[in-house]
C-alpha positions in Angstrom: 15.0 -24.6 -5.2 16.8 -25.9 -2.1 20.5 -26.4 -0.7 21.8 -23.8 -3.5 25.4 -23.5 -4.2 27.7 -22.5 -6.5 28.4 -25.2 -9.2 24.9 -26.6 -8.2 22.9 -27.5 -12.2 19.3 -27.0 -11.5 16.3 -27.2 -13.5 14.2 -24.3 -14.1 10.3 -24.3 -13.9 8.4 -25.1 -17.2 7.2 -21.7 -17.1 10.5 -19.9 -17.3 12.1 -22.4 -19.8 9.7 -21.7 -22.3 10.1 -17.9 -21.5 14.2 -18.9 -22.0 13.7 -20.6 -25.0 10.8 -19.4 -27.1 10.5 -15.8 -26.1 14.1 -14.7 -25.0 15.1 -17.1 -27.8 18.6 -17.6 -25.4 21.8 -19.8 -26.0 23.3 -22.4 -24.1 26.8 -21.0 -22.1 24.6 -17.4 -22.2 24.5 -15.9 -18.4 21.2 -15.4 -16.7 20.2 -14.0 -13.4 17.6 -15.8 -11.5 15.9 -15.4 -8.2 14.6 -17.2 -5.3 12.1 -14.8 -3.9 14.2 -14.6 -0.1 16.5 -12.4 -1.2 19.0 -13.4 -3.3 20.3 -12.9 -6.7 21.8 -15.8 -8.5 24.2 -15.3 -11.5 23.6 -18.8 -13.8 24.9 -20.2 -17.3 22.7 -21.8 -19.4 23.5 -25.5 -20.2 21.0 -27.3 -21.7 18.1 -26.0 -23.8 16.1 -28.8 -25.3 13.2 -28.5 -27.7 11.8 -31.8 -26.4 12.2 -30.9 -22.8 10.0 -28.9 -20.6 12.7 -27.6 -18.6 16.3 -26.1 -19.0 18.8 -26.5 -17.0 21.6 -23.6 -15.4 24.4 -23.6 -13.7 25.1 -21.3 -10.6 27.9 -19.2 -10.9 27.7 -16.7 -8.2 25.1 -15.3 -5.5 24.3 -11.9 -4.1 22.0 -9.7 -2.4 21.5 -6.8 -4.1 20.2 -3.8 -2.3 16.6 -3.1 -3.9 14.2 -3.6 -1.2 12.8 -1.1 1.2 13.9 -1.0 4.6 10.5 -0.7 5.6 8.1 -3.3 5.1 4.7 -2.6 3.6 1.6 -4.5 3.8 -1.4 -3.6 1.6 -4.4 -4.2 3.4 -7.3 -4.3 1.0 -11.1 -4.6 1.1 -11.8 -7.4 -2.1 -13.2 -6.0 -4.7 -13.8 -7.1 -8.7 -10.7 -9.9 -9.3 -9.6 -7.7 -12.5 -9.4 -4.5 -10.2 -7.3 -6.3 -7.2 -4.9 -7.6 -9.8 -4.2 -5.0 -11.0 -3.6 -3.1 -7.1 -1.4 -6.3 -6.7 0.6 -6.1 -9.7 1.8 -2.2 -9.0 1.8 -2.1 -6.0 4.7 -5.2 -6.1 6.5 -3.4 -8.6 6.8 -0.6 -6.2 7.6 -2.5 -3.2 5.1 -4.3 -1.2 5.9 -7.0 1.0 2.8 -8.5 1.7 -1.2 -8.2 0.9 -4.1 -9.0 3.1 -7.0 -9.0 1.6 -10.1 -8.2 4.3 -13.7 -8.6 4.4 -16.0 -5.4 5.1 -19.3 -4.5 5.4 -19.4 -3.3 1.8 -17.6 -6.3 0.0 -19.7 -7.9 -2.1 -20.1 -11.6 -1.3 -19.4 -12.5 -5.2 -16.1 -10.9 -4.8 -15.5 -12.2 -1.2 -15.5 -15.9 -2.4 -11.8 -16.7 -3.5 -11.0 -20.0 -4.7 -7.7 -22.1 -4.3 -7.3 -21.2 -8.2 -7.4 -17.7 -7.7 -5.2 -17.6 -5.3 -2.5 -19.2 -7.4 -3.8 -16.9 -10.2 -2.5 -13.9 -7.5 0.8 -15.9 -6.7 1.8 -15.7 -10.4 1.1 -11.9 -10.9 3.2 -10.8 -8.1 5.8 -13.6 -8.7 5.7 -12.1 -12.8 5.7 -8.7 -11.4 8.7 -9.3 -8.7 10.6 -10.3 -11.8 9.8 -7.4 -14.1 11.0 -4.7 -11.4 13.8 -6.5 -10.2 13.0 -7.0 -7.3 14.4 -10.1 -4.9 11.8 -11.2 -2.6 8.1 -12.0 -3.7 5.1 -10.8 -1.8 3.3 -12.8 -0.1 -0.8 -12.6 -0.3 -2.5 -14.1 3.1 -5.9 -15.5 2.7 -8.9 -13.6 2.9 -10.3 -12.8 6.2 -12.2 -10.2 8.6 -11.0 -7.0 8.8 -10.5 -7.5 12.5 -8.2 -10.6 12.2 -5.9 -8.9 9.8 -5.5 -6.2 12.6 -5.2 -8.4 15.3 -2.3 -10.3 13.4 -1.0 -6.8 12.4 -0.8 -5.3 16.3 1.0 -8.6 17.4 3.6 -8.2 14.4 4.3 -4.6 15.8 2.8 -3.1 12.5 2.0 0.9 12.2 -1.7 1.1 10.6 -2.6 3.6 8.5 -6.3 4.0 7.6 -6.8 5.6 4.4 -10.4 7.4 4.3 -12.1 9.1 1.6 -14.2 10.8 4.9 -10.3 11.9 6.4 -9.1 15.2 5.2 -5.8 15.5 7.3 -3.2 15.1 7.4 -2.3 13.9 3.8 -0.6 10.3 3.8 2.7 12.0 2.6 2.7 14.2 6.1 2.0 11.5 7.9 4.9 9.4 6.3 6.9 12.1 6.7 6.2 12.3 10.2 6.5 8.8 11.0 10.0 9.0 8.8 11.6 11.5 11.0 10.5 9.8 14.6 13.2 8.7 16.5 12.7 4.7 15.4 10.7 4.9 12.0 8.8 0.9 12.1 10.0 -2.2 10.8 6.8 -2.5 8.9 3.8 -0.8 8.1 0.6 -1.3 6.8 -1.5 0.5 4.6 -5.1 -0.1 4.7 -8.0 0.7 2.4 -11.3 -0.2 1.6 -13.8 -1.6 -0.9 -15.6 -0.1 -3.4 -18.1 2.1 -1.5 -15.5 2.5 0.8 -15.4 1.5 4.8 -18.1 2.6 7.1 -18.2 5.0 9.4 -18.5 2.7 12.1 -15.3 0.3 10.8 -13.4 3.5 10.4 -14.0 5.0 13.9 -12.9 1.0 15.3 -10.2 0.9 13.8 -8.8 4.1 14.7 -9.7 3.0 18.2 -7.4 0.1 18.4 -4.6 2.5 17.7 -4.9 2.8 13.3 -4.2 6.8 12.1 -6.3 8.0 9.8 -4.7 10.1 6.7 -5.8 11.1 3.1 -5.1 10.6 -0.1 -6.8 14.1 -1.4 -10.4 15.6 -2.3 -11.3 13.4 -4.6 -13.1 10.0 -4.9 -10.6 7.0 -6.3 -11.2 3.2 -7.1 -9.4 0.8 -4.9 -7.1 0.0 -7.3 -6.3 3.9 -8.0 -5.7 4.4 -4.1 -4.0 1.6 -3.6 -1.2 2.2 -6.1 -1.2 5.7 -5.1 -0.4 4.8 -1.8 2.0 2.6 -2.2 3.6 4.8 -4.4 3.8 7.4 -2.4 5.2 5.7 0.6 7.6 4.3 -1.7 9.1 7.8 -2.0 8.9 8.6 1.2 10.4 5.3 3.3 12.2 3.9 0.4 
């Protein structure tokens, strides 16, 4: 939706009209609130519903920016693993804030889960667009392409991003002293990114590289956890922590 303004009609997308109409079951002249994904909260009255058309059509009554998104931005940096297990990660860890995911390429990734087709992709668009929308949230993630683990950093360091390298081999400090660490500093970071790895985990060799381009190292605890597990833990507890 573009050049939005109050009084403007627009039509939603065939998706959320049939959610409208067939699941919510909603009335024309009911209120809505809708969402672009940069930001901002529309408040919209419904004014057509159709049975024979694919879309319905709202009126914009008001806009705001409601307060609901971390002050820190956090990208989830994430070895590919099984599709069923990354959607998962991605669904979460947007519901608990996430700004972005990079998915990276490892020594351990499996080349059938490395290959990642244009339909996929839009597959991942829709989860964390759904899952934006069921937390409330006003901005959707956005989910980069696959590529090297070194790219990702390189496009991370020139962003200004603090890495964190979360190891199954690290034992200290625990991700939530780090955070806390990192919270208190005199300028806490605009964004930072929280990196993990693929089943089997990263090497020793990708750990001790990364760390040496400037990536801390933390934990998550003793035990082994999937991706998927670590990944939502992480973000959740970051969550807590940065808000």
């Amino acid at each position: 939706m573009t050049s939005l303004h109050v009084g403007s009609e627009v039509s939603l997308a065939e998706n959320t009209s049939h959610q409208i109409r067939n699941v919510l079951r909603l009335h024309a002249r009911e209120k809505i609130a809708i969402f672009t994904g940069d930001g901002h909260e529309w408040t919209a009255q419904l004014e057509a519903i159709e049975r024979d058309s694919p879309s319905v059509t709202v009126r914009l009554l008001e806009v705001s920016e409601p307060n609901v998104e971390m002050k820190t931005q956090v990208a989830m940096v994430m070895g590919l693993t099984r599709p069923q297990r990354y959607e998962l990660a991605l669904a979460k860890c947007t519901e608990l804030g996430a700004s972005e995911f990079l998915p990276i390429i490892t020594d351990r990734v499996l080349k059938s889960d490395s290959k990642i087709g244009e339909n996929r992709m839009a597959r991942w668009d829709r989860i964390v667009k759904e899952a934006a929308e069921l937390s409330e949230r006003v901005r959707v993630p956005q989910i980069a392409d696959p590529q090297p683990m070194s790219s990702a950093f390189e496009r991370l360091r020139d962003e200004g991003a603090t890495l964190i390298l979360l190891w199954e081999s690290a034992r200290e400090p625990m991700l939530a002293d780090l955070l806390e660490t990192i919270r208190n500093g005199s300028l806490p970071p605009a964004k930072l990114a929280l990196v993990l790895g693929p089943v089997g985990g990263f090497t020793p060799e990708e750990a001790h590289s990364t760390t040496e381009i400037g990536a801390r190292m933390a934990s998550l605890g003793r035990r082994i956890l999937r991706t998927e597990t670590a990944a939502i833990a992480a973000m959740s507890i970051t969550a807590q922590i940065l808000r």
